[in-house]
N, CA, C and O of each residue as an XYZ file, in Angstrom:
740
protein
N       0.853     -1.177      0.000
C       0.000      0.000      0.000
C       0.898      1.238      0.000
O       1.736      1.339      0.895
N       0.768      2.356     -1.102
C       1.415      3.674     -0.792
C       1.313      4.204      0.199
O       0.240      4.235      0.801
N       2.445      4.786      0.655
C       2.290      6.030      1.837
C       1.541      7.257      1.789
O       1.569      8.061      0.857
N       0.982      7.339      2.672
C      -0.557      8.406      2.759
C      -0.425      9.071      3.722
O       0.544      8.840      4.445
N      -1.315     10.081      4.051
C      -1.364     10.697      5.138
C      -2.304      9.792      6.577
O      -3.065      8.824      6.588
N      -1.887     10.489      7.396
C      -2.663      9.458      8.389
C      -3.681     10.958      8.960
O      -3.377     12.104      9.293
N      -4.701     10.358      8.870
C      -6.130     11.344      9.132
C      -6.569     10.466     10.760
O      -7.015      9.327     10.896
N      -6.230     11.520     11.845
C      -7.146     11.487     13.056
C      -8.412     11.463     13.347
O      -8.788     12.632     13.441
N      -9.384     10.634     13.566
C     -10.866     11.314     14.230
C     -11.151     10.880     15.335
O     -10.745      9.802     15.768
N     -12.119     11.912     16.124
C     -12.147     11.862     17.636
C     -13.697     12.260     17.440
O     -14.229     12.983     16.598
N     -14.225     11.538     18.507
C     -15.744     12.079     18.516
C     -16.299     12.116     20.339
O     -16.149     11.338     21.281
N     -16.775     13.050     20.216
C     -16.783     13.328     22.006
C     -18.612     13.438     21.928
O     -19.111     14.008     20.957
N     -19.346     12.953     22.828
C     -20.843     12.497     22.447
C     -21.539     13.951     22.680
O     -22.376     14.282     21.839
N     -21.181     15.109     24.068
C     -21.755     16.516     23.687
C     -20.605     17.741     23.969
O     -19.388     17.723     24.153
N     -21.263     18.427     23.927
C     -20.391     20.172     23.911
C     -19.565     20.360     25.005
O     -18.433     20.829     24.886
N     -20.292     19.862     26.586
C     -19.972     19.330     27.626
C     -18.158     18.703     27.366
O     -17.173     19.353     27.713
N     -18.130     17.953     26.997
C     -17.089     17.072     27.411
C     -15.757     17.372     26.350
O     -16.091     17.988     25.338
N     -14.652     17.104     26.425
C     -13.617     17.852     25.629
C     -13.179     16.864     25.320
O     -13.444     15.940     26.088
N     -12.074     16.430     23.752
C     -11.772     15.446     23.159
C     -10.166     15.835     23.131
O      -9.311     15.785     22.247
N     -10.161     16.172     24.262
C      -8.884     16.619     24.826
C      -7.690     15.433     24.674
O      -6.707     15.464     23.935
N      -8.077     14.443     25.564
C      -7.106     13.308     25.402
C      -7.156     12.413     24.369
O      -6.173     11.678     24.274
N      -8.135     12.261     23.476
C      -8.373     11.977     22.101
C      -7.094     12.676     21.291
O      -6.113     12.064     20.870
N      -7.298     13.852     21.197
C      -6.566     14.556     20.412
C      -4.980     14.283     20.887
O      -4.397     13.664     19.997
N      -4.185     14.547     21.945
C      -3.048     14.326     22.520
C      -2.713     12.708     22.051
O      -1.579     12.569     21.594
N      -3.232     11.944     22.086
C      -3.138     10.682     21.354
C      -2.546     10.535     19.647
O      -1.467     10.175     19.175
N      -3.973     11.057     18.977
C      -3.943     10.662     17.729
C      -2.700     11.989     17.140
O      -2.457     11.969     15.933
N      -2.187     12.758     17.759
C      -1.018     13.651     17.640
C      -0.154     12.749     17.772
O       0.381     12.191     16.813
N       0.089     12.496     18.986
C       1.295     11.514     19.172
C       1.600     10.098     18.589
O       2.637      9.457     18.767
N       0.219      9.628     17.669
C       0.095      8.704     16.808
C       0.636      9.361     15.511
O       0.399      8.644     14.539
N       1.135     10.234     15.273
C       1.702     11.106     13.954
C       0.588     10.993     13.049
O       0.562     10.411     11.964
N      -0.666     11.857     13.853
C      -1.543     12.428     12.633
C      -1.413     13.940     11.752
O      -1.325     15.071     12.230
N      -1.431     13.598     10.556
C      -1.161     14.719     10.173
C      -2.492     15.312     10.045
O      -2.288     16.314      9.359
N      -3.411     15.274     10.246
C      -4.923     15.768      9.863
C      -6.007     15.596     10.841
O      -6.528     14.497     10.653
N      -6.581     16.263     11.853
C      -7.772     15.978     12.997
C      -9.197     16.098     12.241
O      -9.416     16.933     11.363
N      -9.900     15.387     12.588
C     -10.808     15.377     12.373
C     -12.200     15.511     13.933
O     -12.611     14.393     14.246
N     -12.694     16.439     14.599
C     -14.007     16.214     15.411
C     -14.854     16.204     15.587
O     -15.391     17.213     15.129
N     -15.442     15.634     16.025
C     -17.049     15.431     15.990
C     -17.956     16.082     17.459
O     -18.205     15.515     18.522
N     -18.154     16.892     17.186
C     -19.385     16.851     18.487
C     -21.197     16.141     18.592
O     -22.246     16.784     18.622
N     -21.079     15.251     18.613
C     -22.095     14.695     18.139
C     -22.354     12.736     18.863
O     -21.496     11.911     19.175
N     -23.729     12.648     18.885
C     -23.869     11.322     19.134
C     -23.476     10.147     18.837
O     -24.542      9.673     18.444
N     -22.488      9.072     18.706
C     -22.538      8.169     18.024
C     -23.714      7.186     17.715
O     -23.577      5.976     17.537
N     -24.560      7.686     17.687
C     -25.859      7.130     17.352
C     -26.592      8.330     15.374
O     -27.387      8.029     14.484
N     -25.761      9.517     15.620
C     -26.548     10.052     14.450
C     -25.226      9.281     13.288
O     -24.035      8.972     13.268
N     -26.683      9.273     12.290
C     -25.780      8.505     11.065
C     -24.502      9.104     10.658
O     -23.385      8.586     10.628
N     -24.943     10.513     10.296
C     -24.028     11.613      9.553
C     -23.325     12.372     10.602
O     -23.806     13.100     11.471
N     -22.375     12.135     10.416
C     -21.461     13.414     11.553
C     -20.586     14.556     10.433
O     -20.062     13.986      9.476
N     -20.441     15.779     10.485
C     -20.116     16.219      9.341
C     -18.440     16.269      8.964
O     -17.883     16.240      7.866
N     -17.883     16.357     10.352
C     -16.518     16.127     10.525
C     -15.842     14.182      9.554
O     -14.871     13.883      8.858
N     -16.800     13.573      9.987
C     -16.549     12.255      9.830
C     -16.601     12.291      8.406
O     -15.640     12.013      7.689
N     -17.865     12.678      7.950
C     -18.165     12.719      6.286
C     -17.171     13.742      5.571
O     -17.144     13.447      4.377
N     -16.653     14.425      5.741
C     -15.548     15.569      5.475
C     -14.147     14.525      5.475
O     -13.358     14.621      4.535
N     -13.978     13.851      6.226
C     -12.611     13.193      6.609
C     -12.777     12.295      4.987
O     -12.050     12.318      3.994
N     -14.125     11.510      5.292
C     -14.584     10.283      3.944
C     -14.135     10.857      2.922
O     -13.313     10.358      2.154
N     -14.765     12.249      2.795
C     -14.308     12.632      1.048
C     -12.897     13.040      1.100
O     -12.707     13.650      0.047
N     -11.900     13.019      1.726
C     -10.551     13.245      1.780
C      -9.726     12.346      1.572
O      -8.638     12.521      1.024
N     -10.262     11.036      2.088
C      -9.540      9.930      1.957
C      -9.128      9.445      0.660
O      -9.944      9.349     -0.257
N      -8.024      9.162      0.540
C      -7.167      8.460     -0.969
C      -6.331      7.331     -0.586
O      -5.845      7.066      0.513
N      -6.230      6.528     -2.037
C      -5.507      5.385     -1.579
C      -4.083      5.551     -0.640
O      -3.349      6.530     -0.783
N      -3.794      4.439      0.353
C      -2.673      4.484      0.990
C      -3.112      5.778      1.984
O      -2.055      6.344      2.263
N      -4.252      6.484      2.640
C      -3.863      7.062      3.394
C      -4.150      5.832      4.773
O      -3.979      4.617      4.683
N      -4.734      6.783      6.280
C      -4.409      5.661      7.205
C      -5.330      6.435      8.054
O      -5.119      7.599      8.394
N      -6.485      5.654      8.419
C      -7.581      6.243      9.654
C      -7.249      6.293     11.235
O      -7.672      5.319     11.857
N      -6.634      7.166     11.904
C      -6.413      6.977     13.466
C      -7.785      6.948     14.473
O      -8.353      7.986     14.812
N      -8.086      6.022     14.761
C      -8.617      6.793     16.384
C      -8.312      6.342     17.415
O      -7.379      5.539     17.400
N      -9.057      6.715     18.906
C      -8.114      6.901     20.054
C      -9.107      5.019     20.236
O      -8.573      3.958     20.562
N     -10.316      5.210     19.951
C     -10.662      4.011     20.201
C     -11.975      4.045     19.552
O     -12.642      4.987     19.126
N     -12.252      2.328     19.594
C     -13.409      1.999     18.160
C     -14.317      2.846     18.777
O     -14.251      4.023     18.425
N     -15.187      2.535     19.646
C     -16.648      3.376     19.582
C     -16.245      4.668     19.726
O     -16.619      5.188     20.777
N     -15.622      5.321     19.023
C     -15.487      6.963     18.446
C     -15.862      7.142     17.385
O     -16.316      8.240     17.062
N     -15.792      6.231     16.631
C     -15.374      5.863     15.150
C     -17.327      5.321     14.794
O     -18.118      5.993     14.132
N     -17.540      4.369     15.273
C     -19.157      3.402     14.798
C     -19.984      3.415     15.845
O     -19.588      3.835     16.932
N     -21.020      3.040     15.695
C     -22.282      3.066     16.379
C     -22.854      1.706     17.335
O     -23.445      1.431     18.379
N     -22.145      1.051     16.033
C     -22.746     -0.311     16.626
C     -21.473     -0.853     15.857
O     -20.920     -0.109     15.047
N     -20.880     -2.437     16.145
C     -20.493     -3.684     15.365
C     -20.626     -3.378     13.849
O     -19.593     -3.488     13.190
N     -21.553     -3.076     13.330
C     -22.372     -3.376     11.813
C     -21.658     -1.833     11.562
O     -20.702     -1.590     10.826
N     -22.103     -1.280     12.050
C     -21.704      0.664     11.364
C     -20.169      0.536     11.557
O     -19.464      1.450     11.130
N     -19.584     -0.565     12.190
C     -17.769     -0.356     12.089
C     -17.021     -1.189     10.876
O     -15.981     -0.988     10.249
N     -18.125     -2.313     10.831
C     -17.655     -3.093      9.735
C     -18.209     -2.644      8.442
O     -17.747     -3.159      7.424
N     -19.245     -1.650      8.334
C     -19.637     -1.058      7.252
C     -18.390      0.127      6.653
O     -18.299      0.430      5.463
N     -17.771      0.517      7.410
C     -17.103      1.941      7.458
C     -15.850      1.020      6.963
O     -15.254      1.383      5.949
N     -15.433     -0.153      7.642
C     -14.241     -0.821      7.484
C     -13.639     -1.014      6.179
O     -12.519     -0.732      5.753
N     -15.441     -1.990      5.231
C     -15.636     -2.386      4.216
C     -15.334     -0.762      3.241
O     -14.951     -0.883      2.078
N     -15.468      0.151      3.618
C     -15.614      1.387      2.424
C     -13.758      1.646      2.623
O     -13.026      1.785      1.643
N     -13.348      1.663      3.785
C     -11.726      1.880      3.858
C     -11.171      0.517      2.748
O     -10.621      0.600      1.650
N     -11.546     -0.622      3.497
C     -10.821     -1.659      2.457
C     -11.103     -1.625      0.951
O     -10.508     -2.355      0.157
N     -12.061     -0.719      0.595
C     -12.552     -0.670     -0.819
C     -11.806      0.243     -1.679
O     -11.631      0.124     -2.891
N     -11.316      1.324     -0.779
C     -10.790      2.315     -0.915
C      -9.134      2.179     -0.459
O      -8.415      3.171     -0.583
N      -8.670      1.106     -0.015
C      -7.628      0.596      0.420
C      -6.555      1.733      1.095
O      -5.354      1.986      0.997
N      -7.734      2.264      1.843
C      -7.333      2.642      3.038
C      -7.011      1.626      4.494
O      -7.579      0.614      4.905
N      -6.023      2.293      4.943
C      -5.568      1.445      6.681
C      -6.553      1.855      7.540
O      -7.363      2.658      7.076
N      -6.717      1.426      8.931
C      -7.514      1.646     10.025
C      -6.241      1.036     11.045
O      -5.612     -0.015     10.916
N      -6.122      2.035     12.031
C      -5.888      2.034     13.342
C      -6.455      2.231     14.141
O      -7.003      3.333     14.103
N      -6.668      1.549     15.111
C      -7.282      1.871     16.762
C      -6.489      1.580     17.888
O      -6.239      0.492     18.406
N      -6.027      3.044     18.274
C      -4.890      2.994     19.180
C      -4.951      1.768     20.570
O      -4.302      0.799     20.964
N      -6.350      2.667     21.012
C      -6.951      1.635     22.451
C      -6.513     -0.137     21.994
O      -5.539     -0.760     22.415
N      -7.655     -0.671     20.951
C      -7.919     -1.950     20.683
C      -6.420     -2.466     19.944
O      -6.205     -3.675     19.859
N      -5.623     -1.678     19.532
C      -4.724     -2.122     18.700
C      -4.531     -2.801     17.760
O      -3.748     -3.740     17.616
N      -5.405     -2.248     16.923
C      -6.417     -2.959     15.287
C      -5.300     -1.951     14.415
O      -5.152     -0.737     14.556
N      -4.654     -2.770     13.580
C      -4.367     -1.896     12.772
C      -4.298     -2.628     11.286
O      -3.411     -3.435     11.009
N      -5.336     -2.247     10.378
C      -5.329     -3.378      9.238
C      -4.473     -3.051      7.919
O      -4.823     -3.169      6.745
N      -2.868     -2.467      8.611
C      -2.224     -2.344      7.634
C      -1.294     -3.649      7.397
O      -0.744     -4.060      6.376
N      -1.326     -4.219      8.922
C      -1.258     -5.381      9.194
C      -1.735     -7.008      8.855
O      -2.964     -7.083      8.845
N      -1.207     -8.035      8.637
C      -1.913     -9.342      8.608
C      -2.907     -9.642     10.214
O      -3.987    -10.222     10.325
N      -1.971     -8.943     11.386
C      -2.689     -9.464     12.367
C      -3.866     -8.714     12.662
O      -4.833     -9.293     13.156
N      -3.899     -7.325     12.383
C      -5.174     -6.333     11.952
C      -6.221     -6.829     11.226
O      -7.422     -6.778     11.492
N      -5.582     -7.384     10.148
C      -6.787     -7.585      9.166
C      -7.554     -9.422      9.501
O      -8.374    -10.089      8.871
N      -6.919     -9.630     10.538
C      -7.023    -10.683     11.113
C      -8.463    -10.474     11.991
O      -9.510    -11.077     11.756
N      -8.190     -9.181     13.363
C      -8.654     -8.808     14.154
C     -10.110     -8.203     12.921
O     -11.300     -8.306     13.217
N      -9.835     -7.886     12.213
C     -11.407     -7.237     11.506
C     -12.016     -7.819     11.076
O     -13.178     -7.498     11.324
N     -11.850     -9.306      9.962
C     -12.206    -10.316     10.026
C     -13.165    -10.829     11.028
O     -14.354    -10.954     10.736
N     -12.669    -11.152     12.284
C     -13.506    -11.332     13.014
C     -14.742    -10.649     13.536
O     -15.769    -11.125     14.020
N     -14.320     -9.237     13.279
C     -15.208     -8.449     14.225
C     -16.542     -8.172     12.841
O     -17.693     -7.773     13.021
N     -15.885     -8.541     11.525
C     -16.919     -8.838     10.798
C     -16.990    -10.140     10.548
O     -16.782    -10.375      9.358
N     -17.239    -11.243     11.308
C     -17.816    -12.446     11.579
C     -18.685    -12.070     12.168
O     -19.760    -12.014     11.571
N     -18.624    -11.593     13.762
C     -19.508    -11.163     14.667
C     -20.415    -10.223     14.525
O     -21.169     -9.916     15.448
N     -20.443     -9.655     13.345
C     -21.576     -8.430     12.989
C     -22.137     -8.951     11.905
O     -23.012     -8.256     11.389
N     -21.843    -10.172     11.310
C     -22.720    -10.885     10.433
C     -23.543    -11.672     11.685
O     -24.729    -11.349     11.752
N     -23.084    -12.654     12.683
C     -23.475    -13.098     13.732
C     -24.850    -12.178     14.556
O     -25.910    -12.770     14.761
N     -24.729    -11.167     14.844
C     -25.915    -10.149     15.720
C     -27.260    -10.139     14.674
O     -28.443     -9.983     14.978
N     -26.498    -10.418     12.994
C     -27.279     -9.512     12.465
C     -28.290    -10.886     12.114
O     -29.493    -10.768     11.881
N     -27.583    -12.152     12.124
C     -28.165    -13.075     11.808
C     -29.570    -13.296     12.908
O     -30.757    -13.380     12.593
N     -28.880    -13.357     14.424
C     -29.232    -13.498     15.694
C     -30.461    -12.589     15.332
O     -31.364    -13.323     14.933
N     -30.886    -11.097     15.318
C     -31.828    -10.650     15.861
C     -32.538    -10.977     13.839
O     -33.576    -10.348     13.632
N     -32.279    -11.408     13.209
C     -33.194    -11.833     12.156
C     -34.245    -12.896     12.682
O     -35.471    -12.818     12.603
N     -33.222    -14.245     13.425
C     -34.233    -15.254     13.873
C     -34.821    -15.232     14.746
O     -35.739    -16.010     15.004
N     -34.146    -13.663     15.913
C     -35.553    -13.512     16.905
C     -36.760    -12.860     16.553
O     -37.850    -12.982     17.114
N     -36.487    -12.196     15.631
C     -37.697    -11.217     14.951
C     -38.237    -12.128     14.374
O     -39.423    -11.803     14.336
N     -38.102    -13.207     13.827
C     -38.625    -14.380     12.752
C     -40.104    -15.449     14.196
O     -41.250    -15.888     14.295
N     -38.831    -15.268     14.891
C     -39.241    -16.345     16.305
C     -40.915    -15.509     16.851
O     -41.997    -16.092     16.922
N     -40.679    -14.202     17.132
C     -41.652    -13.275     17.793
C     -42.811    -13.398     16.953
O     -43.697    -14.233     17.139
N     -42.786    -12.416     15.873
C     -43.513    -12.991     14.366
C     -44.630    -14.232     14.647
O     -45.848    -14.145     14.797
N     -43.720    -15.456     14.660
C     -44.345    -16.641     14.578
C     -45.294    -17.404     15.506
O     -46.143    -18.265     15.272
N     -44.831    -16.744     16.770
C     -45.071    -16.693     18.044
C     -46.594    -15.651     18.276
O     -47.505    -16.160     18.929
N     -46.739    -14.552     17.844
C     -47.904    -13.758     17.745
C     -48.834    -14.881     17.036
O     -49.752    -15.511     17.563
N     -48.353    -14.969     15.688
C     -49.337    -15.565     14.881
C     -50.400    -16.935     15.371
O     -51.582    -17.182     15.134
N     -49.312    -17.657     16.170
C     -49.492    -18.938     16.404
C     -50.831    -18.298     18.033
O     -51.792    -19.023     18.291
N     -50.618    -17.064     18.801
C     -51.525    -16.613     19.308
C     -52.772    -15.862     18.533
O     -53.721    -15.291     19.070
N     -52.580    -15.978     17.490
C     -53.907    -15.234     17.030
C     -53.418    -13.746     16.468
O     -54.173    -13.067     15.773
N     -52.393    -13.409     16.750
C     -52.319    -11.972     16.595
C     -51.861    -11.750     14.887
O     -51.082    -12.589     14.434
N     -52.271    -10.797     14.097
C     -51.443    -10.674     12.715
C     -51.100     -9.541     13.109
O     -51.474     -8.878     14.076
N     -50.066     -9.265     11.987
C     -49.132     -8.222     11.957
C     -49.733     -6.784     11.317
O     -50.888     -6.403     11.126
N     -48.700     -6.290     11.126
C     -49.223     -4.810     10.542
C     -50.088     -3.750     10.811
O     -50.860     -3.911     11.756
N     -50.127     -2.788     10.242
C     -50.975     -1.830     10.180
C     -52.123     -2.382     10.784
O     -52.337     -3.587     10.656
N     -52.951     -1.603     11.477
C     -54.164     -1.941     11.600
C     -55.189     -1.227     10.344
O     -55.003     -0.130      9.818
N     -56.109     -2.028     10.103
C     -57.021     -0.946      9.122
C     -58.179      0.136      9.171
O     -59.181      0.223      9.881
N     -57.736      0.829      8.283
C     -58.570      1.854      8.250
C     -60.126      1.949      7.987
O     -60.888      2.888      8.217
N     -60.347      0.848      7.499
C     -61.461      0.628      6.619
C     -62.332     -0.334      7.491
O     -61.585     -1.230      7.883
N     -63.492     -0.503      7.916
C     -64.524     -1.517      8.354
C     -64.932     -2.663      7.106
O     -64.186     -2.716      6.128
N     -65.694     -3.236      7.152
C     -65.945     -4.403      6.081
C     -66.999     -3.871      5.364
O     -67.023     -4.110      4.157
N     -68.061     -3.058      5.955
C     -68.915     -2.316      5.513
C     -68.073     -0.926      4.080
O     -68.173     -0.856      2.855
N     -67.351     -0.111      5.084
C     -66.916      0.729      4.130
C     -66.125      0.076      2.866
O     -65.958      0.628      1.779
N     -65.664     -1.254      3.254
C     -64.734     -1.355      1.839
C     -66.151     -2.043      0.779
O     -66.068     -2.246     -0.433
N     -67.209     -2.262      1.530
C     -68.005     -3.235      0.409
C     -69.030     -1.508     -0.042
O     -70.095     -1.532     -0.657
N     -68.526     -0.546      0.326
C     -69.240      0.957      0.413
C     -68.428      1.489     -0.991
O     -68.946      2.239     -1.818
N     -67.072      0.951     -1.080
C     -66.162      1.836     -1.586
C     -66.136      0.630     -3.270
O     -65.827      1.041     -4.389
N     -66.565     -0.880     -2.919
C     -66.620     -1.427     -4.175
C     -67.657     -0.831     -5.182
O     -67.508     -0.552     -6.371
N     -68.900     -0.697     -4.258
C     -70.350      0.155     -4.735
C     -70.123      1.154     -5.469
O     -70.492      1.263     -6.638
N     -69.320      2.185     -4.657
C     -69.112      3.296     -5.163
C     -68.308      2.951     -6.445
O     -69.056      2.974     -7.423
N     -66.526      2.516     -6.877
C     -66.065      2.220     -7.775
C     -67.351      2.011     -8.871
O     -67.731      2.964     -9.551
N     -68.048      0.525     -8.984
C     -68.347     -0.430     -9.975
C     -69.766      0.930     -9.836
O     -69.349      1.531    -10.826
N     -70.229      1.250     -9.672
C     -71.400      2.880    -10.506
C     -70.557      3.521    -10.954
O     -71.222      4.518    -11.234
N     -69.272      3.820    -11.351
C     -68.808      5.006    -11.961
C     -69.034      6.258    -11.872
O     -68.591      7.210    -12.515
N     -70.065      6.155    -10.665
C     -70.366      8.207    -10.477
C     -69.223      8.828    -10.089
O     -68.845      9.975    -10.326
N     -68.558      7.693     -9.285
C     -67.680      9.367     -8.883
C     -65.975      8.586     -9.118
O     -65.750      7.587     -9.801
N     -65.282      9.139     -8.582
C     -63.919      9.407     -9.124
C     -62.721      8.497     -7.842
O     -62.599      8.738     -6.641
N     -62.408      8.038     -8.214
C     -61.235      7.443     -6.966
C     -60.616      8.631     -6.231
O     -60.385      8.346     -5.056
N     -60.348      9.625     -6.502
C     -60.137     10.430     -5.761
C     -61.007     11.082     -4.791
O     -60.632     11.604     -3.741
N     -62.763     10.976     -5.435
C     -63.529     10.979     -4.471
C     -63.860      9.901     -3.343
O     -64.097     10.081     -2.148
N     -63.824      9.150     -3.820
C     -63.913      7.905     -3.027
C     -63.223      8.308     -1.974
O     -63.818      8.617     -0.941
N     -62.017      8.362     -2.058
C     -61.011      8.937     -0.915
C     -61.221      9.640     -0.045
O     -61.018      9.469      1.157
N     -61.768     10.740     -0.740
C     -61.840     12.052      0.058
C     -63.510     11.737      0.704
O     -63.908     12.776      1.230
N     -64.373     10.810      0.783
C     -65.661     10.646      1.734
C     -65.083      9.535      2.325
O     -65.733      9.153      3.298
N     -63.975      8.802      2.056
C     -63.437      7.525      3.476
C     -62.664      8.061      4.149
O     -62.745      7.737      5.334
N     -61.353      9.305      3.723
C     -60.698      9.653      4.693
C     -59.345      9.010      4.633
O     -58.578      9.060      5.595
N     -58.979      8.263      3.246
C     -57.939      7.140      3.157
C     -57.401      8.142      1.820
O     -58.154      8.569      0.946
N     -56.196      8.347      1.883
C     -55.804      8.292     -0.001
C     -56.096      7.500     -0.801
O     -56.763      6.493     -0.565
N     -55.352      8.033     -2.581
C     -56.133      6.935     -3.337
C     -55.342      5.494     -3.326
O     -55.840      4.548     -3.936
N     -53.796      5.311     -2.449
C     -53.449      4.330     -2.928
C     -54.232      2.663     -1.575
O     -53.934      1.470     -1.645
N     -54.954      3.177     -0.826
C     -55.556      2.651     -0.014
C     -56.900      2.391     -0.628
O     -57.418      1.361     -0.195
N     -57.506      2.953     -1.393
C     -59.089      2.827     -1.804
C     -58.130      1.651     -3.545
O     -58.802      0.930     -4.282
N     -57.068      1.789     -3.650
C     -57.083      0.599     -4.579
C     -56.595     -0.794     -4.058
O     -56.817     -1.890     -4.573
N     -55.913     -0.527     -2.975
C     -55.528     -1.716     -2.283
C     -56.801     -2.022     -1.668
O     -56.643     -2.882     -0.802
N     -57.921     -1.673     -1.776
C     -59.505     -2.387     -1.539
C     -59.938     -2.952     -2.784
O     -60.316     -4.123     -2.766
N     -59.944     -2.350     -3.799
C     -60.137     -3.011     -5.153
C     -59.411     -3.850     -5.819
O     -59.603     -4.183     -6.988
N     -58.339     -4.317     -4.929
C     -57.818     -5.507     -5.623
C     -57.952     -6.688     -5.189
O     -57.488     -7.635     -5.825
């Protein structure tokens, strides 16, 4: 991989708290470039973070002081990972000591995207499990409806006379028109 610049980011969760020792770190990690965030690691977009993204070029090198600065969850680190390795960019994490410029780095990420395929599998088959579990009580899913059995056999009436207009229809049930056709089908 070419030699790049190594780009710092630090993310401190509010205004409150200072990314003080963040920064003294990823300095002394020989960053040539800071990047901060004041912001949740829960919002998607951080603007500092997205600013750093469009900077990045091959062979540069991502610092931070430690992973959850960086992702949200498992899945948002191995998502971010996947766009560096695409972009064949490095990742360091000073704390965890991930560095996938490395075999034993790219070792350590590997796994940690095993385990975020793993969660993602996990809460698929509990959501699958719950689901099945309602049903098997009686309960169905979704939306509840808008419509009584009366109004939709109100709204076939209305359609099949042609007096009035699907858009009227609508506007005396109180539903838009893409609901008065999901009755007519």
């Amino acid at each position: 991989m070419p030699m790049g610049k190594r780009f710092g980011y630090a993310r401190v969760s509010t205004a409150g708290q200072t990314a003080d020792l963040q920064r003294d770190a990823l300095e002394k990690a020989g960053c040539d470039r800071l990047f901060i965030d004041t912001a949740s690691g829960a919002k998607a977009h951080r603007p500092e973070l997205d600013r750093m993204m469009e900077l990045l070029r091959e062979g540069d090198v991502v610092v931070v002081w430690r992973l959850d600065r960086l992702g949200r969850s498992v899945q948002n680190l191995v998502e971010l990972m996947n766009r560096f390795q695409k972009m064949n960019v490095g990742f360091v994490s000073l704390n965890e000591a991930i560095d996938t410029t490395t075999p034993g780095g790219i070792l350590v990420f590997n796994i940690f995207a095993a385990l975020a395929q793993f969660e993602r599998d996990l809460i698929r088959e509990r959501t699958n499990a719950g689901l099945e579990a309602a049903r098997a009580r009686g309960r169905k899913g979704g939306r509840p409806t808008k419509l009584d059995a009366k109004q939709i056999s109100e709204i076939r009436r209305l359609y099949d006379s042609r007096t009035v207009t699907v858009n009227q229809i609508a506007a005396m049930m109180g539903v838009g028109r893409a609901t008065i056709y999901r009755v007519l089908r």
